[in-house]
C-alpha positions, 0 to 999 in steps of 0.5 A, a space after each residue: 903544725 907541720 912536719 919538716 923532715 931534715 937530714 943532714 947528708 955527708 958521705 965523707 965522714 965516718 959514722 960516729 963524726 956524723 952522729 957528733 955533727 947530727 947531735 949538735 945540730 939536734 941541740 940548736 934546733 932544740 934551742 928555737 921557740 915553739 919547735 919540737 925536734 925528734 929523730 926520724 928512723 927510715 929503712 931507705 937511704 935517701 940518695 946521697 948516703 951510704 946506708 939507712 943507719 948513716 941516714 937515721 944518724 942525721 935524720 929529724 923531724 921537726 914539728 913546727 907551725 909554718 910562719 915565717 918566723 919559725 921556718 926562717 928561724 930553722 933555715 937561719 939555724 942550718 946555714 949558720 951552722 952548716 958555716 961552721 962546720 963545713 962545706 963538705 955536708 949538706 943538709 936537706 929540709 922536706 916540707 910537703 914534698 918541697 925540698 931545700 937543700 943547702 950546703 956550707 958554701 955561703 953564696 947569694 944565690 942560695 940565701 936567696 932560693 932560701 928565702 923563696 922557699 920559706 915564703 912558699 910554705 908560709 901560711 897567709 
């Protein structure tokens, strides 16, 4: 199993839109097979936040086994749900050091470094 650390980045909302926003992300990524989901707390923020309570509110560690199934299935899961929710966040995955960061924007290009992320962790 590996550890992805997601969070969900967006300066523009208030503390309690984030924590409905983090909230629903949670419970779609609860959704996918074979992948545990749990906050993650931190005493830093990470760039890009505000404070490091802002950052707990939208930070989550997710166990998975890094097969492309399940990393696609998260990615897919994160841009569907970035779509539906605006261009304004980001969300940020951590994998072994390696980040992605996607936004609600949809473009090819991005669905494209997307891709080439999810191969680059995927085990042989």
């Amino acid at each position: 199993m590996s550890i992805m650390r997601l969070d969900v980045v967006d300066d523009a909302r208030e503390e309690e839109e984030l924590a409905d926003d983090a909230a629903s992300l949670h419970r779609e990524l609860l959704a996918l097979d074979g992948i545990e989901v749990s906050r993650a707390s931190t005493s830093e923020p990470a760039d890009g936040t505000r404070s490091p309570e802002l950052l707990a509110i939208g930070a989550f560690l997710v166990s998975l086994k890094p097969t492309l199934e399940q990393l696609a299935s998260v990615v897919h899961a994160v841009r569907g749900w970035l779509q539906r929710r605006g261009s304004h966040r980001t969300i940020r995955l951590e994998l072994d050091g390696d980040v992605l960061e996607m936004t609600g924007a949809t473009s090819d290009v991005q669905a494209k470094l997307a891709d080439q992320w999810i191969r680059a962790h995927t085990q042989a």
